[in-house]
Backbone and ligand atoms as CSV (ligand in chain L), in Angstrom:
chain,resi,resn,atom,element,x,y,z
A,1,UNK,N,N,5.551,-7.208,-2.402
A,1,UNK,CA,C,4.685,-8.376,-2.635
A,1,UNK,C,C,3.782,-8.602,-1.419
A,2,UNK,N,N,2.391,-8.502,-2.055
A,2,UNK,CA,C,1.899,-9.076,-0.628
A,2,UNK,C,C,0.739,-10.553,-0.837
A,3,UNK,N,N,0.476,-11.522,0.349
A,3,UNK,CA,C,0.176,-12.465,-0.171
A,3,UNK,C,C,-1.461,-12.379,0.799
A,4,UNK,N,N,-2.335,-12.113,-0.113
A,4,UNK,CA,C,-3.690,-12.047,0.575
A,4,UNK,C,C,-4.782,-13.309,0.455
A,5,UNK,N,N,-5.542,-13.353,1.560
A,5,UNK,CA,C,-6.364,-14.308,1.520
A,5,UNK,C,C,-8.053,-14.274,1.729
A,6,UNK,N,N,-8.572,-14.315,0.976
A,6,UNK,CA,C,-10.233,-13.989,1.160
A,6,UNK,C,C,-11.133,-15.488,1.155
A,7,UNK,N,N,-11.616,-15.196,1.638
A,7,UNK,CA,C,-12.884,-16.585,1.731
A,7,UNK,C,C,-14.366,-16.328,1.216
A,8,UNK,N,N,-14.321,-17.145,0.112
A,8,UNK,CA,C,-15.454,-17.158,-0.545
A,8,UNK,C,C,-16.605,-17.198,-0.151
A,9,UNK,N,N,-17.756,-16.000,-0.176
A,9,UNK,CA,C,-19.015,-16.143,0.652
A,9,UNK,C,C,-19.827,-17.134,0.294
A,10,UNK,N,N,-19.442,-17.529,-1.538
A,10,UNK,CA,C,-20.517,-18.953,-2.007
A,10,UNK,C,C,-19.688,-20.255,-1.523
A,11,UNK,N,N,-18.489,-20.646,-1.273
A,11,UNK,CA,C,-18.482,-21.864,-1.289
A,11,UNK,C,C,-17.557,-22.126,-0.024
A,12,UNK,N,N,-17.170,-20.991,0.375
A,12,UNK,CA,C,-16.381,-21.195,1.397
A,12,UNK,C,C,-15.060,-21.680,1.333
A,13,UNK,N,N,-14.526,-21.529,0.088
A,13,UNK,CA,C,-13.538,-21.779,-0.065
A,13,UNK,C,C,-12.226,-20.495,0.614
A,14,UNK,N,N,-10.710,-20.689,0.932
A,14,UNK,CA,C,-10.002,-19.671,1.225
A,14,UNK,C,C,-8.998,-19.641,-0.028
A,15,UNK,N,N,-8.803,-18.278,-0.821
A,15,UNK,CA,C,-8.522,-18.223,-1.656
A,15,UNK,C,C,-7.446,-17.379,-1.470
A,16,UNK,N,N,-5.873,-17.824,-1.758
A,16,UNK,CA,C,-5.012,-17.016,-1.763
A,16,UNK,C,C,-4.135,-16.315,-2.752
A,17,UNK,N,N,-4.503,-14.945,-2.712
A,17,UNK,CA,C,-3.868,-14.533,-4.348
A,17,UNK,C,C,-2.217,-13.868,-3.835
A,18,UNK,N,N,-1.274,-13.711,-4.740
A,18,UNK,CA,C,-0.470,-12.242,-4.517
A,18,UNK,C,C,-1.233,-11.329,-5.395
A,19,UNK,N,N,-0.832,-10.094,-4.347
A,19,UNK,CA,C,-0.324,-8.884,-4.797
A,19,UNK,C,C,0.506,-8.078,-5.349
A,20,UNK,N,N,0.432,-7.353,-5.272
A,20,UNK,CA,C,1.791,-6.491,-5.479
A,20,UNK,C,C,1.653,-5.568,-3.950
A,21,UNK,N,N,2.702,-4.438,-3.451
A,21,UNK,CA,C,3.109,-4.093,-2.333
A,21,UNK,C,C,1.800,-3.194,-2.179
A,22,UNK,N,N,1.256,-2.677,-2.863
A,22,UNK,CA,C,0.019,-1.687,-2.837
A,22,UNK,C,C,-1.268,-2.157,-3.286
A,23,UNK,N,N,-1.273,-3.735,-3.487
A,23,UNK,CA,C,-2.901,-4.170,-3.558
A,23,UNK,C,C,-3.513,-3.441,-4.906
A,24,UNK,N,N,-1.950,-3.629,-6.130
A,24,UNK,CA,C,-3.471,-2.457,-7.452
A,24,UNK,C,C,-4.066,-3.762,-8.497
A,25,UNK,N,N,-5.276,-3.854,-8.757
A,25,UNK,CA,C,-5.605,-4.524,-9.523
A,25,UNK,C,C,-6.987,-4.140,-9.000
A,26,UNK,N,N,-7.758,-5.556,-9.796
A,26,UNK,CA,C,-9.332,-5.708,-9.690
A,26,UNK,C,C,-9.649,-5.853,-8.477
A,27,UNK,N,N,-10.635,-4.759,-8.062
A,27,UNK,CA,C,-11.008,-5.905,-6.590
A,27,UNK,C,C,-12.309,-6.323,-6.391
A,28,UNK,N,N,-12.477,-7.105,-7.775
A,28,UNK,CA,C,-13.449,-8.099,-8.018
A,28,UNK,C,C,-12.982,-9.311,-8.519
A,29,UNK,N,N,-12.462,-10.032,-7.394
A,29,UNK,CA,C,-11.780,-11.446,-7.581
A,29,UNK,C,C,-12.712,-12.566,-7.199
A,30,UNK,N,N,-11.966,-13.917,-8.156
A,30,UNK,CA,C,-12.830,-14.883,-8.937
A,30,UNK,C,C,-12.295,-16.209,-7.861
A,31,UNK,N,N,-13.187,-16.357,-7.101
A,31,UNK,CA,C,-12.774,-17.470,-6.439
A,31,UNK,C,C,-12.279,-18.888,-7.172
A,32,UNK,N,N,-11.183,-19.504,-7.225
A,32,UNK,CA,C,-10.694,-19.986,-7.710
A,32,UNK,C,C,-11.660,-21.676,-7.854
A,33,UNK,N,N,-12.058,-21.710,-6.767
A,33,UNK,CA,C,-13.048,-23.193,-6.966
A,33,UNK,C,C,-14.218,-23.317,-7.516
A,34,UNK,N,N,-15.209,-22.010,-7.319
A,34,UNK,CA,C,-16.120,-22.042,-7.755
A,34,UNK,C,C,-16.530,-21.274,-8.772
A,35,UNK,N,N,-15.938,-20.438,-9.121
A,35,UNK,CA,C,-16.158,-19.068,-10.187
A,35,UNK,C,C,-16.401,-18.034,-9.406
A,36,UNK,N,N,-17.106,-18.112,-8.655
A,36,UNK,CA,C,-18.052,-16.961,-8.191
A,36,UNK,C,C,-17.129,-15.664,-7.874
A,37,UNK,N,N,-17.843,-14.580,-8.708
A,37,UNK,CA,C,-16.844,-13.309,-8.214
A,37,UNK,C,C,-17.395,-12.628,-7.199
A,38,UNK,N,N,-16.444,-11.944,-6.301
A,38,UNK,CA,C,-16.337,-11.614,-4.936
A,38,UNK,C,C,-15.588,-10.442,-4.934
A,39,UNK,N,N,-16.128,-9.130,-4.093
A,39,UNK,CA,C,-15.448,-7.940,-4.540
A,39,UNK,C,C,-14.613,-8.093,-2.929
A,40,UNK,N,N,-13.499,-7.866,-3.229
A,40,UNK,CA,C,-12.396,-7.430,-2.538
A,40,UNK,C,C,-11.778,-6.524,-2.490
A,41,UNK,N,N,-12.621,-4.970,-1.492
A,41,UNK,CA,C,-11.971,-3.707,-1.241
A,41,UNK,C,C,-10.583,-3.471,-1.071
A,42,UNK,N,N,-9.715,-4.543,-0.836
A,42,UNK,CA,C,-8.220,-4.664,-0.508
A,42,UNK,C,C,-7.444,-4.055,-1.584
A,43,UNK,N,N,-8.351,-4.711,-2.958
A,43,UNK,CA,C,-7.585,-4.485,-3.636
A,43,UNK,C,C,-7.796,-3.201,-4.632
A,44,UNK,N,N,-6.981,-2.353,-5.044
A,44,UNK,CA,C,-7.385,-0.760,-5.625
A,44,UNK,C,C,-7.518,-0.740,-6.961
A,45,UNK,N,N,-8.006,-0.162,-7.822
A,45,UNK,CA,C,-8.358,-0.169,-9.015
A,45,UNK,C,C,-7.737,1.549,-9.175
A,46,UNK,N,N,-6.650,1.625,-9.555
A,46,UNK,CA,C,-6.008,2.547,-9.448
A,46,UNK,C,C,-6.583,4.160,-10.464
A,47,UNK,N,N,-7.202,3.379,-11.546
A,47,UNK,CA,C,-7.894,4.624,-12.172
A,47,UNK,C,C,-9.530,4.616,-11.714
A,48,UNK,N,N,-9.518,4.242,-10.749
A,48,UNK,CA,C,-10.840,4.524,-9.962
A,48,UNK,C,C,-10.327,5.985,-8.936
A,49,UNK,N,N,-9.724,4.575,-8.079
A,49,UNK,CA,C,-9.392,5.112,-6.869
A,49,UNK,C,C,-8.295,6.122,-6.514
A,50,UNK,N,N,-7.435,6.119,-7.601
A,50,UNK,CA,C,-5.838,6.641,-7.427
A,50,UNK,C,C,-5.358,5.646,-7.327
A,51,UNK,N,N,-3.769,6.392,-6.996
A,51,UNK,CA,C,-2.578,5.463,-6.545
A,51,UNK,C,C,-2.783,5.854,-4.708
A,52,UNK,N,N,-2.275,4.270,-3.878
A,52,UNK,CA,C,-2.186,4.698,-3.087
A,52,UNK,C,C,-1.684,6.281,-2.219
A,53,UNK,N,N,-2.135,7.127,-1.762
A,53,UNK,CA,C,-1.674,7.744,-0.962
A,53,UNK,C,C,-0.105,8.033,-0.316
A,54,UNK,N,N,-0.364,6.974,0.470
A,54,UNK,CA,C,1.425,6.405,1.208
A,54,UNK,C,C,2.178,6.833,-0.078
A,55,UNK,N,N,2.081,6.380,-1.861
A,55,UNK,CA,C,2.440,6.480,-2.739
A,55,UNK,C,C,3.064,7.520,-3.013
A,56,UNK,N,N,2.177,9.097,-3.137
A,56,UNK,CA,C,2.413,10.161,-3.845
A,56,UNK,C,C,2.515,11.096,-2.791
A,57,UNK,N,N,2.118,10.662,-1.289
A,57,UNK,CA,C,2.142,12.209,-0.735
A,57,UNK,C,C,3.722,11.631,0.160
A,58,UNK,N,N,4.514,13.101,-0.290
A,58,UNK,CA,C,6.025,12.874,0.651
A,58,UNK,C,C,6.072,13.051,2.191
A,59,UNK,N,N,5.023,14.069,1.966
A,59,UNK,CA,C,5.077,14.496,3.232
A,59,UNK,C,C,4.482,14.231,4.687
A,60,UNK,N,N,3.610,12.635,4.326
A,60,UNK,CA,C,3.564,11.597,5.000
A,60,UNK,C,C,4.992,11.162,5.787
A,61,UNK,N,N,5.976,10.900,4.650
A,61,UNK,CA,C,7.297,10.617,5.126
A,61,UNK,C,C,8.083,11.014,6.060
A,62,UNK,N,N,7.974,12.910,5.703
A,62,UNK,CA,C,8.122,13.581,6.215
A,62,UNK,C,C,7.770,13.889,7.748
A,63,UNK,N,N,6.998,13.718,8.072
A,63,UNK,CA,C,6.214,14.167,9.747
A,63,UNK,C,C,7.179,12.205,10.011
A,64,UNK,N,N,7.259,10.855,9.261
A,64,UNK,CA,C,7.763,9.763,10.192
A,64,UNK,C,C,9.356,10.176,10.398
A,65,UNK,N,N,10.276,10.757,9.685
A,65,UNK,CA,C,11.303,11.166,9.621
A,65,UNK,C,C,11.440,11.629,10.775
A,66,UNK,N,N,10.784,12.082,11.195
A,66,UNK,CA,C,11.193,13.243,12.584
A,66,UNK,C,C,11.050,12.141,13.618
A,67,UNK,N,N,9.527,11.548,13.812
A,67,UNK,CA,C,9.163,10.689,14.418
A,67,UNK,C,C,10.818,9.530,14.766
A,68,UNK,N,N,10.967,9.185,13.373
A,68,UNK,CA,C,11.950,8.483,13.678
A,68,UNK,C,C,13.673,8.639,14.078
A,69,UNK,N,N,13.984,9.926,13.503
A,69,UNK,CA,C,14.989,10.982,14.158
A,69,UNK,C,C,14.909,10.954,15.335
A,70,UNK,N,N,13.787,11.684,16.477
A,70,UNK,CA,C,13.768,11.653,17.637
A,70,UNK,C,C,14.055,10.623,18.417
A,71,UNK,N,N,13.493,9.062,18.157
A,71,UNK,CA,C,13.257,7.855,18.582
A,71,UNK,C,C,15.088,7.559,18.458
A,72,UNK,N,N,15.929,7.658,17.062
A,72,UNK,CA,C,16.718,7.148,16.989
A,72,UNK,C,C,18.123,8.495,17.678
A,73,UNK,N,N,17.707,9.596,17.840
A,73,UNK,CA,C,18.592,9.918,18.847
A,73,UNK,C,C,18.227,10.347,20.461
A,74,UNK,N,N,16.963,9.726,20.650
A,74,UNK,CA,C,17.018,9.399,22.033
A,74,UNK,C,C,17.595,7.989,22.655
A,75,UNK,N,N,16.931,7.460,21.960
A,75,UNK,CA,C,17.404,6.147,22.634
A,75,UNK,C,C,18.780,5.645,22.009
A,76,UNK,N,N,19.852,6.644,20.790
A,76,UNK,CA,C,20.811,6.531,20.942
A,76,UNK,C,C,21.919,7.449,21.859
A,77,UNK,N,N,21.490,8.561,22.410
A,77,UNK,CA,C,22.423,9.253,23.862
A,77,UNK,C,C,22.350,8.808,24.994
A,78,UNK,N,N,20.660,7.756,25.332
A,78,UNK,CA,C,20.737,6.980,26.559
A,78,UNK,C,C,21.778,6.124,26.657
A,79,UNK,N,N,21.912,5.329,25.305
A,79,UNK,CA,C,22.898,4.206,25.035
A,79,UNK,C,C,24.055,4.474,25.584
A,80,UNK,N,N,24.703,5.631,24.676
A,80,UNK,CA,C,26.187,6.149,24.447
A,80,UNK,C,C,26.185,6.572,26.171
A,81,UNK,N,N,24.940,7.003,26.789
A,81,UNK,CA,C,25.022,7.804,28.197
A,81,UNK,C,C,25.890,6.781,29.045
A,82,UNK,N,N,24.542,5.242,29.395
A,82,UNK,CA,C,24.526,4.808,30.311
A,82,UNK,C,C,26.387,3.545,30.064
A,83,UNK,N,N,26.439,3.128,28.616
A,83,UNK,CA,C,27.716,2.776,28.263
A,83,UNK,C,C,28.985,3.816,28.985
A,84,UNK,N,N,28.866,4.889,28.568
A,84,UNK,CA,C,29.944,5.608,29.365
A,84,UNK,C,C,30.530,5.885,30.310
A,85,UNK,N,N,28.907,5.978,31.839
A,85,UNK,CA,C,28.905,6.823,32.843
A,85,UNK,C,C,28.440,5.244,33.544
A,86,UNK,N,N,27.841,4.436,32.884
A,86,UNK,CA,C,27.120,3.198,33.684
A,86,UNK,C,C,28.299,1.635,33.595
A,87,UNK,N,N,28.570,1.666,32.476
A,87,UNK,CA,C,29.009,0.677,32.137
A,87,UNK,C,C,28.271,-0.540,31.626
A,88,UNK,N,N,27.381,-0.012,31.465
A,88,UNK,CA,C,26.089,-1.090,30.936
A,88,UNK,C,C,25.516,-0.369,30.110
A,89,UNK,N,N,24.833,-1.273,28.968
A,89,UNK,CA,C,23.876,-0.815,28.205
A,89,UNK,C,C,22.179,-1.419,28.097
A,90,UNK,N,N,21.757,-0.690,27.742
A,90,UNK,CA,C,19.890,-1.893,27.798
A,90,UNK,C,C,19.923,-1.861,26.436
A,91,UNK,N,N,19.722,-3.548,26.387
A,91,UNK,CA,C,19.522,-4.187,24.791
A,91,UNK,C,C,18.426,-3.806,23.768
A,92,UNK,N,N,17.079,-3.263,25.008
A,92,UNK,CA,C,16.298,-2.747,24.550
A,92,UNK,C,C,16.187,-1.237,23.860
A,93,UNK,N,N,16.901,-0.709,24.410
A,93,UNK,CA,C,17.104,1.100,24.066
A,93,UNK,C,C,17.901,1.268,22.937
A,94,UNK,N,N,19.002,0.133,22.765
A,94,UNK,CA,C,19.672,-0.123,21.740
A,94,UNK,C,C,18.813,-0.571,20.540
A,95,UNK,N,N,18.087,-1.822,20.715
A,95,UNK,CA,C,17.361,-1.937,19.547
A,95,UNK,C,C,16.195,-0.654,19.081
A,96,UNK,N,N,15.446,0.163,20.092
A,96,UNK,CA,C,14.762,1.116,19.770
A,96,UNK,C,C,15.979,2.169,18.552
A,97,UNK,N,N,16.957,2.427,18.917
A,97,UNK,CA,C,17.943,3.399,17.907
A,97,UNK,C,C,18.112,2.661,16.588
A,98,UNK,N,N,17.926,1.799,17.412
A,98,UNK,CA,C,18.477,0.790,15.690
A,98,UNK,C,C,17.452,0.837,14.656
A,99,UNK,N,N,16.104,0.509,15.473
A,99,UNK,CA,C,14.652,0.882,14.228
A,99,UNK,C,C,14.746,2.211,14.236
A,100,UNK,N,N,15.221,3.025,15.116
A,100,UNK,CA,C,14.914,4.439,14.551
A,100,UNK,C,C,15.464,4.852,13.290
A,101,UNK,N,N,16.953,4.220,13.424
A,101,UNK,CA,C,17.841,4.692,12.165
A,101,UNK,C,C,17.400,4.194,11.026
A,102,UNK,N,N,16.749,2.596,11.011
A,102,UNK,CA,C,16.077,1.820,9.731
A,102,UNK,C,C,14.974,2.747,9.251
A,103,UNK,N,N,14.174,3.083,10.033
A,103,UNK,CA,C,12.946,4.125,9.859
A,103,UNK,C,C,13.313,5.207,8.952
A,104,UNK,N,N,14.673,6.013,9.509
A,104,UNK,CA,C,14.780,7.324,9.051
A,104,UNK,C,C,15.305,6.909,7.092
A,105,UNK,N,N,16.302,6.004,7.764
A,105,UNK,CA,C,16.574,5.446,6.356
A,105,UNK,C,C,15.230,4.695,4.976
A,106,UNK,N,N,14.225,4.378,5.531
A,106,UNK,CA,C,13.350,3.767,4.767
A,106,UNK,C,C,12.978,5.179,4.413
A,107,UNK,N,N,11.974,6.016,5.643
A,107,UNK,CA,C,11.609,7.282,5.058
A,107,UNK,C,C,12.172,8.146,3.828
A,108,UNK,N,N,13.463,8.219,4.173
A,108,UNK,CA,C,14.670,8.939,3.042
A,108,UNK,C,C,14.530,8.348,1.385
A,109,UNK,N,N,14.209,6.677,1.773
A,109,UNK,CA,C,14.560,5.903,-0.025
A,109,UNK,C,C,12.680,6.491,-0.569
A,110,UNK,N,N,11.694,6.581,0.773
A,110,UNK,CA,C,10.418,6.927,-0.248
A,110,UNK,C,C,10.269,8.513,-0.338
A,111,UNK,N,N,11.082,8.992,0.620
A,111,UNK,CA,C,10.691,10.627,-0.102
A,111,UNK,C,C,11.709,10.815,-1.433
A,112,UNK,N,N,12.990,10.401,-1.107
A,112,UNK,CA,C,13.386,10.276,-2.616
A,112,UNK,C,C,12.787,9.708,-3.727
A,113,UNK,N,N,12.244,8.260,-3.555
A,113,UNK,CA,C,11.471,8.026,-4.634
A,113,UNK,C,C,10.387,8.400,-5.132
A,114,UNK,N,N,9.395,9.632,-4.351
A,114,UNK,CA,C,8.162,10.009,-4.398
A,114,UNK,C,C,9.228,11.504,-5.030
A,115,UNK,N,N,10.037,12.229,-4.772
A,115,UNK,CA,C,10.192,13.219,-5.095
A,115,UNK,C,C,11.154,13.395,-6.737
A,116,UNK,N,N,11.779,12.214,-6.864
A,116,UNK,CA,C,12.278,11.947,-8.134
A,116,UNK,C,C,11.377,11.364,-8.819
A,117,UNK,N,N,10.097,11.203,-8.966
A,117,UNK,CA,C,9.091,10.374,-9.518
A,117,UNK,C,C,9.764,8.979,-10.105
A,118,UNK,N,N,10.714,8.149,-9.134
A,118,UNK,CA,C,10.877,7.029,-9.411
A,118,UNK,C,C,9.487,6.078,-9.050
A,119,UNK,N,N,8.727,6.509,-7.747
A,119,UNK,CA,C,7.988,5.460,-7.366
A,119,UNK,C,C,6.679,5.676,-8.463
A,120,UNK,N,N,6.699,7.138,-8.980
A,120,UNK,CA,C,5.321,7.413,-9.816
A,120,UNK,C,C,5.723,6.262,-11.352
A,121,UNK,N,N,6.853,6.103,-12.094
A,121,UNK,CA,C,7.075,5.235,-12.949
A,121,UNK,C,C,7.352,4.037,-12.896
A,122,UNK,N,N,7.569,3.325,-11.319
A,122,UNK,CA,C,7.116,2.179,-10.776
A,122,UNK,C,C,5.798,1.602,-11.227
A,123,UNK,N,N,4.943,2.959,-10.710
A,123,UNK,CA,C,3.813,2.480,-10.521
A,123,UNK,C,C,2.604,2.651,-11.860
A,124,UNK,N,N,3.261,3.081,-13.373
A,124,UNK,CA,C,2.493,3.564,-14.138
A,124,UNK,C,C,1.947,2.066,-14.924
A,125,UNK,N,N,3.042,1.019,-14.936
A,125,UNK,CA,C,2.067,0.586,-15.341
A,125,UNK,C,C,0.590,-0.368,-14.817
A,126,UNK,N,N,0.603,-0.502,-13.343
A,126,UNK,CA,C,-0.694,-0.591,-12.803
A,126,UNK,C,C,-1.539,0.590,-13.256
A,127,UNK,N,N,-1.100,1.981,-13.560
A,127,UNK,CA,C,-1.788,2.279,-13.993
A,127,UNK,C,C,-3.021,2.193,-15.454
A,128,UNK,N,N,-2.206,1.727,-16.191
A,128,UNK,CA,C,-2.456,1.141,-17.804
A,128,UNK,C,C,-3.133,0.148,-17.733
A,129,UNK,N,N,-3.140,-0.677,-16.748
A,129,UNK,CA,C,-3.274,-2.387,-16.765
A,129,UNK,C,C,-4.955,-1.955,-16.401
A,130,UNK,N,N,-5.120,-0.962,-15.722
A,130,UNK,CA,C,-6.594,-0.168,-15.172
A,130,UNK,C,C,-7.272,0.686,-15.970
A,131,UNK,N,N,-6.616,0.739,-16.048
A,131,UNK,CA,C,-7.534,1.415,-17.802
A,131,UNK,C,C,-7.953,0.473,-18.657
A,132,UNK,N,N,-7.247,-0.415,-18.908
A,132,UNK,CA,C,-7.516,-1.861,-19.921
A,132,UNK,C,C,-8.339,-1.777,-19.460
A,133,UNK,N,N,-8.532,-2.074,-18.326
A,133,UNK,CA,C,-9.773,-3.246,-17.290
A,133,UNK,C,C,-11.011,-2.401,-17.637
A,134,UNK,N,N,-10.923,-1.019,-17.699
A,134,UNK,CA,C,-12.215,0.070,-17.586
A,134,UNK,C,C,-12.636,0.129,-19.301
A,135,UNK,N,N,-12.025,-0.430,-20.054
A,135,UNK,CA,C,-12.717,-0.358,-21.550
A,135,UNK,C,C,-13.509,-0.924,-21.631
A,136,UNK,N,N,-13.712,-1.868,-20.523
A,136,UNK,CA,C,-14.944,-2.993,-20.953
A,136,UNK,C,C,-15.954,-2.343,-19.912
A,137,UNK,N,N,-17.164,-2.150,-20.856
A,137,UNK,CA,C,-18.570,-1.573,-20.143
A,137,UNK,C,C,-18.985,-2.300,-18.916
A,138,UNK,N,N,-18.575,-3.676,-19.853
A,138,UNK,CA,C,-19.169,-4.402,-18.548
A,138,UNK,C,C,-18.742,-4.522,-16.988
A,139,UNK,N,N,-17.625,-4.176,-16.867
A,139,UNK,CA,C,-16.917,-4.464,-16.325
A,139,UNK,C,C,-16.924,-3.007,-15.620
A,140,UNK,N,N,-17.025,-1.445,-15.775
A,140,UNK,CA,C,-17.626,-0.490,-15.332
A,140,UNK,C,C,-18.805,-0.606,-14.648
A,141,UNK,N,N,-19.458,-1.405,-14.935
A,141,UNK,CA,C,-21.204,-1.508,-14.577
A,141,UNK,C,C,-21.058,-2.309,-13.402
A,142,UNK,N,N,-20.610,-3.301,-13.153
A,142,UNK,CA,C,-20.141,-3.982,-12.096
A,142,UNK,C,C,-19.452,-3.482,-11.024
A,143,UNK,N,N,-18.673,-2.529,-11.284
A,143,UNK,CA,C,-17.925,-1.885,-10.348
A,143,UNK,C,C,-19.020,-0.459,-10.059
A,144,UNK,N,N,-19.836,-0.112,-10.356
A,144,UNK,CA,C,-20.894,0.704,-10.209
A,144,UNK,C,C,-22.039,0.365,-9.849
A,145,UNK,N,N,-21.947,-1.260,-9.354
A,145,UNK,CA,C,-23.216,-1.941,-9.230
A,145,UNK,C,C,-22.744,-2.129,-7.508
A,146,UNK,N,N,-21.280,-2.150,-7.734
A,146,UNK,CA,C,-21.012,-2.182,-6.067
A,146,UNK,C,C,-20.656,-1.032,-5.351
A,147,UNK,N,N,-20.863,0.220,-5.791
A,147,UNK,CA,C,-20.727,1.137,-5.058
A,147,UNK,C,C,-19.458,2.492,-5.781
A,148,UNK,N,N,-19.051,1.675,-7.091
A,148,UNK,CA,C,-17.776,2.624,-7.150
A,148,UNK,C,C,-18.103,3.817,-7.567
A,149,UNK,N,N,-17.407,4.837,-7.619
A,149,UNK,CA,C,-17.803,5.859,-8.237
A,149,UNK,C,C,-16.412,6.393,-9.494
A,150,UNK,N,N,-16.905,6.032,-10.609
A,150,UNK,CA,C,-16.003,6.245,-11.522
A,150,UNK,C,C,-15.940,6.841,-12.572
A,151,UNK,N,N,-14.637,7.369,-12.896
A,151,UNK,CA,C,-14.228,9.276,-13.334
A,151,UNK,C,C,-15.372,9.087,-14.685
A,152,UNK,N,N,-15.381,9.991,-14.968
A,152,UNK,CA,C,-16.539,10.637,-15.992
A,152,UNK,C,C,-15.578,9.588,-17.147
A,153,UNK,N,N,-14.615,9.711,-17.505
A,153,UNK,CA,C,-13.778,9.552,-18.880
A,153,UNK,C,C,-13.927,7.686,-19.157
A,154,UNK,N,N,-14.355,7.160,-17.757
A,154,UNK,CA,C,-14.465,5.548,-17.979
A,154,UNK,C,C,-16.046,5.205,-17.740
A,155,UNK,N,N,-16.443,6.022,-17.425
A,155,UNK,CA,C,-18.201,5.997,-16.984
A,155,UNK,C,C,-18.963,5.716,-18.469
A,156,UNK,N,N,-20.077,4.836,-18.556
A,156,UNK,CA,C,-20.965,4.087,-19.408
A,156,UNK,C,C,-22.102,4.379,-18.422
A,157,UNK,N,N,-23.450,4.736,-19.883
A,157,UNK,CA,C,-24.625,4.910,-19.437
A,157,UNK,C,C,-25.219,3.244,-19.062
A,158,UNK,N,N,-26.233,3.161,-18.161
A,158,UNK,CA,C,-26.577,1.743,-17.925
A,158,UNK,C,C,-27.330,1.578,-19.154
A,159,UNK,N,N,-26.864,-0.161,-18.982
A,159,UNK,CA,C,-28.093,-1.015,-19.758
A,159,UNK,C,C,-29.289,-0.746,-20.142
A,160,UNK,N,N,-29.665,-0.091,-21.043
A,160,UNK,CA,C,-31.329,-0.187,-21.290
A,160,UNK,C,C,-32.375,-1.360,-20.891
L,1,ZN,ZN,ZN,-16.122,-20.102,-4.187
């Protein structure tokens, strides 16, 4: 869940919507006071743009895994070192192992879920909900009026 906030260029209003964890929807949002729609790059239009990235590639995960492996057994042999041979430990070196291990463990639940295509059927139906959105011409033309560039299969010739 994420909770975003944009400020309206017509009225100046601050408008706070949720999300979802990956920002998929329109990101041509309707300021709530005044009407006025306002494009908000934040948010992804998933059969435009894709699915996030972070999403589908594992091997993002992969290269933090290590990252976080290293982190969590260095600064866990300093620990175990200076506890043994010192008799003291630093609270700080300790908490560094501790995010390392959370890290390695987060990494592990998204390469599993990217590699069992749990997170791809998470995420299908933002996909659907984007397609709805692209049946309407109008609503293509607008998003092509601001720059999008969109797949041949949802693309409409302009307005005469
Ligand atoms: Zn407004």
């Amino acid at each position: 869940m994420n909770r975003l906030e944009w400020v309206c260029p017509a009225c100046a209003h601050r408008n706070h919507e949720n999300a979802n964890t990956w920002c998929y929807g329109s990101p041509i949002r309707t300021c709530a006071k005044c009407g006025e729609e306002h494009l908000e790059r934040r948010w992804r239009e998933p059969a435009v743009e894709g699915f996030d990235p972070r999403t589908v590639n594992a091997g993002f995960y992969s290269k933090g895994l290590l990252v976080f492996i290293a982190f969590a057994v260095l600064a866990g042999a300093y620990t175990w070192y200076t506890i043994h041979f010192k008799g003291y430990y630093s609270m700080k070196m300790a908490m560094v192992c501790g995010l390392g291990v959370l890290g390695v463990v987060l990494c592990l639940v998204m390469i599993v879920g990217i590699k069992t295509g749990i997170v791809a059927k998470r995420q299908a139906p933002f996909m659907e909900q984007s397609i709805q959105r692209l049946r309407d011409p109008a609503y293509v033309r607008k998003l092509k009026a601001y720059g999008y560039r969109i797949p041949k299969e949802y693309d409409v010739p302009e307005e005469p």
